[in-house]
C-alpha positions as CSV (number, residue, x, y, z in Angstrom):
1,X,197.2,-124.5,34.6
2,X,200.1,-124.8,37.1
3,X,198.8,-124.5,40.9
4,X,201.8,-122.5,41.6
5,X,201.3,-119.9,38.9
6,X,198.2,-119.9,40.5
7,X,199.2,-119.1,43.3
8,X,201.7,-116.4,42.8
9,X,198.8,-114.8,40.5
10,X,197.0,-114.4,43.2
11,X,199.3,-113.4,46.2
12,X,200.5,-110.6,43.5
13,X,196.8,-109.4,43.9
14,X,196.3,-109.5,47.2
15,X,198.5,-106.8,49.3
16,X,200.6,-108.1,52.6
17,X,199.7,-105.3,54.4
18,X,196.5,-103.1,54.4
19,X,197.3,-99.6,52.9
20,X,197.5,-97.0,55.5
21,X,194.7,-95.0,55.4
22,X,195.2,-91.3,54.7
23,X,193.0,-89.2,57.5
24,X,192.2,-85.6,56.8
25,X,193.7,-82.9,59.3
26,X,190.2,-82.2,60.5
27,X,189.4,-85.9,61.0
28,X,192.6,-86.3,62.9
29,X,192.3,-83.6,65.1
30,X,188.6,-84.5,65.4
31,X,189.9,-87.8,66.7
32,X,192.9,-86.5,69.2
33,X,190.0,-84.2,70.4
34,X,187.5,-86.7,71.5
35,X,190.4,-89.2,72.8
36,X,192.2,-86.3,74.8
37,X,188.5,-85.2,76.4
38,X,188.3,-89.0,77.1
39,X,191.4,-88.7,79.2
40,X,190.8,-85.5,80.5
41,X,187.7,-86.6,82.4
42,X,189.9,-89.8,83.4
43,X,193.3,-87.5,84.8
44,X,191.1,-84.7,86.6
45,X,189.1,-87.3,88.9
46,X,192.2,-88.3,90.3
47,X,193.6,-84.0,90.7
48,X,190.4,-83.1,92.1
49,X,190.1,-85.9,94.9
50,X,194.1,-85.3,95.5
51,X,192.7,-81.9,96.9
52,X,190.0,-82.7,98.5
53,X,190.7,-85.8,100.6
54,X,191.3,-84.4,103.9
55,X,188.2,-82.4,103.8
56,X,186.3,-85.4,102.6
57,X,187.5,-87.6,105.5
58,X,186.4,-84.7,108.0
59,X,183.4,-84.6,106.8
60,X,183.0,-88.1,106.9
61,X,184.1,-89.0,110.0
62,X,186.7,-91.3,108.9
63,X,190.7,-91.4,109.6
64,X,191.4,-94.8,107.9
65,X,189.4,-93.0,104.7
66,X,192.4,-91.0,103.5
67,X,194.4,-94.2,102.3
68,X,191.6,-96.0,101.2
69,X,189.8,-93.2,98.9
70,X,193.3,-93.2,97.2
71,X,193.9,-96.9,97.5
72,X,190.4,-98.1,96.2
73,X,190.4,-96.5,93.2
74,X,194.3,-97.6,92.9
75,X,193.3,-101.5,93.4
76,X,190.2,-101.3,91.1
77,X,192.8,-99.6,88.4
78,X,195.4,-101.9,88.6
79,X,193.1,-104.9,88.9
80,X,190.9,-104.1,85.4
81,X,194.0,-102.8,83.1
82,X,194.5,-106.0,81.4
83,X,190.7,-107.0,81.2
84,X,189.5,-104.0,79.1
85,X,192.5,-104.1,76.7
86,X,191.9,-107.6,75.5
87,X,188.2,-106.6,75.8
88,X,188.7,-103.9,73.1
89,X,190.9,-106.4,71.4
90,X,187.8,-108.8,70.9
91,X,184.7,-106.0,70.6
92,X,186.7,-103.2,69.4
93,X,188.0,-100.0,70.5
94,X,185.1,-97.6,70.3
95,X,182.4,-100.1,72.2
96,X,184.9,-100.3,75.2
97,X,185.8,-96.8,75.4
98,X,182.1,-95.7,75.0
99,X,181.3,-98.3,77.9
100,X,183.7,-97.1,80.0
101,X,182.5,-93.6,79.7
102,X,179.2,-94.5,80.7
103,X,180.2,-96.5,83.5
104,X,182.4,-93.7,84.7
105,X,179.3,-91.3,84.5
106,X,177.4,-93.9,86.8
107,X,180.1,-94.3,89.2
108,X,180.9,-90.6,89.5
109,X,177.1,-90.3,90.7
110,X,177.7,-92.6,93.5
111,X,180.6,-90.3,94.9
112,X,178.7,-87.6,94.7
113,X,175.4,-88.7,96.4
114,X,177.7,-90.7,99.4
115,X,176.7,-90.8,102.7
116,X,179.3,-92.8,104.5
117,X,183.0,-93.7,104.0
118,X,181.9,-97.3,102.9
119,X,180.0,-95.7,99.7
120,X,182.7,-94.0,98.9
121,X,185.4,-96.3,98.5
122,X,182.9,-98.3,96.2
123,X,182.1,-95.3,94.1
124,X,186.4,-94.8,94.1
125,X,186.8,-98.3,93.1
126,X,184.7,-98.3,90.4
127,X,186.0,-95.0,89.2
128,X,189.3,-97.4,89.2
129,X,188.2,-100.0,87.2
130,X,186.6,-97.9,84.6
131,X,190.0,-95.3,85.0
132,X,192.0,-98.3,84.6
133,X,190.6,-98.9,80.8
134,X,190.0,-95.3,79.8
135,X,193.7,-94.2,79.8
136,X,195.4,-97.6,78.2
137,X,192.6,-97.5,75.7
138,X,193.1,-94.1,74.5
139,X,196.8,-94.5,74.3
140,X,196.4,-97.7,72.0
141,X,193.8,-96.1,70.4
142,X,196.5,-93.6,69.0
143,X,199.4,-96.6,68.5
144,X,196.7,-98.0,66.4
145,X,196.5,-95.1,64.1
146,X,199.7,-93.5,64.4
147,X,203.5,-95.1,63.7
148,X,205.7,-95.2,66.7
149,X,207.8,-92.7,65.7
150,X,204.5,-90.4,65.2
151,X,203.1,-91.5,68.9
152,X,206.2,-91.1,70.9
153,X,207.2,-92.7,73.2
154,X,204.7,-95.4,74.4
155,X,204.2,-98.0,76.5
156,X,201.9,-101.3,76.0
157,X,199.8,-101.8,79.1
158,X,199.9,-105.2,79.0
159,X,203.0,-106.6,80.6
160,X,203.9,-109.8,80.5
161,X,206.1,-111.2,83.7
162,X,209.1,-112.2,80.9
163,X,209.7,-108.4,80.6
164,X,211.0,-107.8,84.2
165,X,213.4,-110.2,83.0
166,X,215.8,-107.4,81.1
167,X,217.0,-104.6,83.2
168,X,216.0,-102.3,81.0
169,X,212.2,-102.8,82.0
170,X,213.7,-102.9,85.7
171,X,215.1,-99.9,85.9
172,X,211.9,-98.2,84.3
173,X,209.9,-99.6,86.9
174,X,212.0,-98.4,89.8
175,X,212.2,-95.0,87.8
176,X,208.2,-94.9,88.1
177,X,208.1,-94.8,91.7
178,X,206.4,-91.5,92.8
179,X,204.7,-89.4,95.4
180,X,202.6,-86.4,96.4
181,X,201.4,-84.9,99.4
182,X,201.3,-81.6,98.6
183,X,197.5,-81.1,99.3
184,X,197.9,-82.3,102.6
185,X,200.6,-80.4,103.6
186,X,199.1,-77.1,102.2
187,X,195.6,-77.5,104.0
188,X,197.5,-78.2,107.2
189,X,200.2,-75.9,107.5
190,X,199.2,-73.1,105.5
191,X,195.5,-73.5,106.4
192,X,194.6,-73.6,102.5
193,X,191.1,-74.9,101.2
194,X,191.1,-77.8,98.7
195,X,190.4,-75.5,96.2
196,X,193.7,-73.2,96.7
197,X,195.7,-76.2,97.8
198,X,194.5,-77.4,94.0
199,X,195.8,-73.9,92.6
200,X,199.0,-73.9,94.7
201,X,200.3,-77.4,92.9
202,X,199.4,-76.2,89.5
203,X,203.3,-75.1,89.0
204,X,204.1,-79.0,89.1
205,X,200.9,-80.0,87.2
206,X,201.6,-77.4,84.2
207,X,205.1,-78.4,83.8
208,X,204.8,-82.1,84.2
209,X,201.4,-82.7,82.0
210,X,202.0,-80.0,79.7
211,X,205.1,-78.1,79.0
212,X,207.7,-80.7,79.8
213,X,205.7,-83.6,78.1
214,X,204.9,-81.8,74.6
215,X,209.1,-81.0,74.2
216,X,210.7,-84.2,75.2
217,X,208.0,-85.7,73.0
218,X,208.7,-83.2,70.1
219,X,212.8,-83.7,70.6
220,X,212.3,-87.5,70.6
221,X,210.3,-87.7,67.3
222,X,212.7,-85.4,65.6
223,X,216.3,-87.2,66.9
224,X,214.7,-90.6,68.2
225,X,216.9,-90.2,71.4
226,X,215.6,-90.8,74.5
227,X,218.3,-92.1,77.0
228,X,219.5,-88.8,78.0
229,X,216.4,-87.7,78.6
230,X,215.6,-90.3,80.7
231,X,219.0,-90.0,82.7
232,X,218.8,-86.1,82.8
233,X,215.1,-86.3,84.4
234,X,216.2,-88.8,87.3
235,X,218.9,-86.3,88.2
236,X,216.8,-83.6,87.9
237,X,213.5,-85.5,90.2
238,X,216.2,-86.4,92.8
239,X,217.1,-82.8,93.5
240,X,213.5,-81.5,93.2
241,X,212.1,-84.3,95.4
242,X,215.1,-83.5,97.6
243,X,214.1,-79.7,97.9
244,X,211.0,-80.4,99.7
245,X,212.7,-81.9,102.9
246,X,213.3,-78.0,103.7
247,X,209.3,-77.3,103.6
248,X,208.2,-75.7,107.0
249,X,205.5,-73.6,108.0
250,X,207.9,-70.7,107.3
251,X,208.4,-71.3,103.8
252,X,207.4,-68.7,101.2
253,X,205.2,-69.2,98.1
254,X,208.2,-68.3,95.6
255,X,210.3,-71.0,97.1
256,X,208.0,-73.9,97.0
257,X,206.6,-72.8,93.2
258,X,210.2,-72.8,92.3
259,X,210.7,-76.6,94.1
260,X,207.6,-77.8,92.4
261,X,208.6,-76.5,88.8
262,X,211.8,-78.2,89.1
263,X,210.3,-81.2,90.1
264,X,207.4,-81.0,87.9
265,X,209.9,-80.7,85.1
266,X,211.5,-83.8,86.2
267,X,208.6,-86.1,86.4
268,X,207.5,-84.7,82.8
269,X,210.6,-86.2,82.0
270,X,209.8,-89.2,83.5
271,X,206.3,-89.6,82.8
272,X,205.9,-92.0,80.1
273,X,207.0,-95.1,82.9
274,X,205.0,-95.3,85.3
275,X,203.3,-98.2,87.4
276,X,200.3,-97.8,88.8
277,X,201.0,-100.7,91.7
278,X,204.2,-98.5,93.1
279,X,201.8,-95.7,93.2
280,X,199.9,-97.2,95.2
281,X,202.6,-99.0,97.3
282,X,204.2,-95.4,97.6
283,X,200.8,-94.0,98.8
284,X,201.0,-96.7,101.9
285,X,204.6,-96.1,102.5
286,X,203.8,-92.3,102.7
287,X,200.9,-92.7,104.8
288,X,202.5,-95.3,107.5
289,X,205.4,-92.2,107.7
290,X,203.3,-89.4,108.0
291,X,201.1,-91.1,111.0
292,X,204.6,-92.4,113.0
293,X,205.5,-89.1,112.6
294,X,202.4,-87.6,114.1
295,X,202.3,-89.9,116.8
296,X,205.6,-89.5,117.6
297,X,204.8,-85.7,118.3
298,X,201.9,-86.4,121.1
299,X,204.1,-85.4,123.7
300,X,204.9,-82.5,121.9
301,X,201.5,-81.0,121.5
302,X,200.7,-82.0,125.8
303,X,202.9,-79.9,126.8
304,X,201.9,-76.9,124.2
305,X,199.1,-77.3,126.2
306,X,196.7,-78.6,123.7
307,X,193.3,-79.9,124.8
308,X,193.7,-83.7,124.8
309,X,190.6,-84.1,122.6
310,X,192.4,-82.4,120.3
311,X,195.7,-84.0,120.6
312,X,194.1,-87.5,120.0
313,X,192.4,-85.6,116.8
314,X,196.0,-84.7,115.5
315,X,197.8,-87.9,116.8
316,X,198.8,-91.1,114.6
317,X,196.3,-91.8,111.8
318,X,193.8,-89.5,112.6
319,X,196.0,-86.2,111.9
320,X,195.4,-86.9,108.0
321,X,191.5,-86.3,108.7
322,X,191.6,-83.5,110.7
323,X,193.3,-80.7,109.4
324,X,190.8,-78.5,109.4
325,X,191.2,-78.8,113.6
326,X,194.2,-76.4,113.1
327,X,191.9,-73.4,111.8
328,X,189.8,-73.7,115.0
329,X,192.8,-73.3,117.5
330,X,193.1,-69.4,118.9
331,X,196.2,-69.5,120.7
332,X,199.3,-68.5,118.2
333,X,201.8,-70.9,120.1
334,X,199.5,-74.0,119.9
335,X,198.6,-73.3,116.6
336,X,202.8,-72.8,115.7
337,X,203.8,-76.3,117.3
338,X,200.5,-78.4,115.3
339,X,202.2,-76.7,112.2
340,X,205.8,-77.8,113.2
341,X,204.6,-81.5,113.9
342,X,202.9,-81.1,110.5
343,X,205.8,-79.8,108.7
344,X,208.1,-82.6,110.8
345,X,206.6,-85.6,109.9
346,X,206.2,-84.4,106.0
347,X,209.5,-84.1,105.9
348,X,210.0,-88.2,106.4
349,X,207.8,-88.4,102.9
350,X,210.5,-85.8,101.3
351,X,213.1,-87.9,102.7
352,X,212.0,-91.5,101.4
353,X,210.6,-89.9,98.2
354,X,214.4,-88.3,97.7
355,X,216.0,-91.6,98.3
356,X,213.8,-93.4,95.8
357,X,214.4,-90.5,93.2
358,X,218.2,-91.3,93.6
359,X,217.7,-95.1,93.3
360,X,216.0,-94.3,90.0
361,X,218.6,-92.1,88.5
362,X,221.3,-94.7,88.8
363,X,218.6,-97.4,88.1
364,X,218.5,-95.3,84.7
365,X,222.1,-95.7,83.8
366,X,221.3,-99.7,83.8
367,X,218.7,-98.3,80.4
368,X,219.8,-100.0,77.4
369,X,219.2,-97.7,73.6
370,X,216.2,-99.1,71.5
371,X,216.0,-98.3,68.2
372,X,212.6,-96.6,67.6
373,X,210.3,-97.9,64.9
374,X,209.5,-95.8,61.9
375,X,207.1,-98.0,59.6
376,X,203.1,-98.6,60.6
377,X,200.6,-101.1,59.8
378,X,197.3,-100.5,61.3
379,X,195.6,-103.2,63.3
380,X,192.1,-104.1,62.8
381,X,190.3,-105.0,66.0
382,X,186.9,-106.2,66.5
383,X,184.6,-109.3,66.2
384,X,184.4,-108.8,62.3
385,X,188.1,-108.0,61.5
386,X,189.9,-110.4,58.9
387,X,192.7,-111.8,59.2
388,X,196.0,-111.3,58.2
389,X,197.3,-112.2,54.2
390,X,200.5,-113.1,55.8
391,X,199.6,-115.6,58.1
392,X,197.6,-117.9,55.1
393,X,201.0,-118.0,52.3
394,X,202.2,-120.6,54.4
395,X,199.6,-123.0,54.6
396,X,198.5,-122.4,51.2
397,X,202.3,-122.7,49.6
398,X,202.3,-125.9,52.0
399,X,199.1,-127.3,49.8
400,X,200.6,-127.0,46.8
């Protein structure tokens, strides 16, 4: 018989591809729900804390904690990415993403049951490395099932240096860059506890996760255009971002719901980029501002006639711990000017984020159009998966 009759006989037989397997509705959204619940757990860690911080560090005793409960769990994030993706690659989705559940439960224990700043941060950190596979493993767990065009737009978390190279994946990084101190700046000029200072951001956090995210993701799977949304969003972040340089202690509730929807709309926009280590560099940036601006304001609160105990409580670093300070203050005045050194040295974080909103909307015009893909082969991942038909034709046509 002739080998290579053979041989065509039997690469007729085998497929190139694995047939795409045809889910059920119900098994689908029995899927999306478990992955989405996943991420849930994963997103609110990181809303909740946002709130809470200042109170946490008063409690605590501990100034330097505010940047390091954010910063720990940044680092540990950032640092683990990589390492559970090619995990799952080797052991399989489901075993990872089951392991970091479990891990997450254990490290959300420690958090809870802290007793000092230092137990903290380690409980944060491990909520970081655990954070940092739970949300690139749900989002590959969906490009694994579903086509491009069905997931999206999406991102691969694993970026190899080469990609910095085009300017495309330059400007997308520089677009990323973002901020948020709202928390802060509600607990200490409008006196709000972390739980209202949690309801009074929910105008950005509805628009951004939710409402903005679902269209642009529904108008780019039905025209496969996304460059204008990109370009339209940086516009749009700049001037939102922009808006909150005029927060004071005067401002109402309908102006800054208004600012926040606008700028929550923006970063919906713009939420498919980001980059977890210009978060965190943003979150040192803001800090560093915030505490010159405090300390520059010493003199400021002497001669409101504040007791000095408290004006080394609300100078420099140790202003982001003690907020609460402000509620215990009787006299009007005093209490007016803490709010005004408050308000003051926010605004440097409104300023810088504004400026690195406008660097990203012209870094946007440097975006070049990528033709999204329509077809879908799923990948099979996993110490027992087989591999591909198309890699062996070669070496067996080369036998023959």
């Amino acid at each position: 018989m002739d080998p290579n009759a053979e041989l065509e006989s039997s690469t007729e037989a085998m497929p190139l591809h694995e047939p795409r397997k045809n889910r059920s509705r119900l098994r689908v959204t029995a899927v999306l729900v478990s992955l989405f619940s996943t991420l849930f757990i994963s997103a609110l860690i990181v809303t909740i804390v946002a709130t809470t911080i200042p109170t946490i560090t008063a409690d605590l005793h501990s100034a330097a904690g505010y940047s390091w409960i954010g910063g720990a769990f940044t680092l540990g994030n950032t640092a683990f990415l990589a390492v559970w993706a090619k995990l799952s690659d080797i052991w399989g989705r489901k075993p990872i993403l089951l392991t970091l559940v479990a891990l997450y439960f254990c490290s959300s224990i420690i958090c809870a049951t802290s007793k000092s700043i230092g137990m903290l941060i380690a409980g944060r950190a491990l909520q970081g490395m655990t954070c940092g596979g739970i949300t690139p493993l749900v989002m590959i767990t969906i490009s694994d099932i579903f086509s491009m065009s069905q997931a999206r737009l999406s991102k691969c978390p694993l970026m190899p240096l080469k990609l910095f190279q085009r300017k495309s994946n330059v400007a997308c990084v520089v677009i990323g860059f973002t901020q948020l101190f709202l928390p802060l700046f509600f607990q200490s000029i409008w006196e709000a506890s972390p739980t209202r200072s949690g309801v009074l951001i929910l105008p950005m956090t509805i628009t951004e996760k939710s409402v903005t995210g679902i269209i642009c993701g529904l108008i780019i799977h039905r025209t496969g255009r996304y460059i204008e949304i990109i370009r339209a969003g940086t516009v749009l972040f700049a001037l939102g971002i922009g808006l909150h340089i005029h927060f004071s202690e005067t401002s109402s509730l309908a102006e800054i719901a208004s600012i926040e929807t606008i700028a929550g709309i923006s970063a919906g926009m713009l939420f498919d980029p980001p980059l977890l280590a210009l978060q965190a560099m943003a979150t040192v940036l803001g800090g560093v501002l915030f505490q010159n601006g405090m300390r520059m304001r010493t003199q400021a609160l002497k001669n409101a006639g504040l007791p000095e105990t408290v004006v080394e409580q609300l100078s420099g670093d140790a202003a982001a711990a003690n907020v609460d300070v402000i509620k215990t203050l009787s006299d009007l005045t005093q209490k007016l000017v803490v709010k005004r050194a408050f308000a003051s040295s926010f605004r440097y974080i409104w300023i810088l984020a504004t400026c690195l909103a406008v660097c990203g909307a012209f870094a946007s015009l440097l975006i070049s159009k990528q033709v999204l893909n329509t077809e879908h082969v799923e990948t099979e991942t996993g110490s027992k998966k087989n591999e591909p038909v198309t890699a062996e034709l070669p070496r067996l046509q080369a036998t023959n």
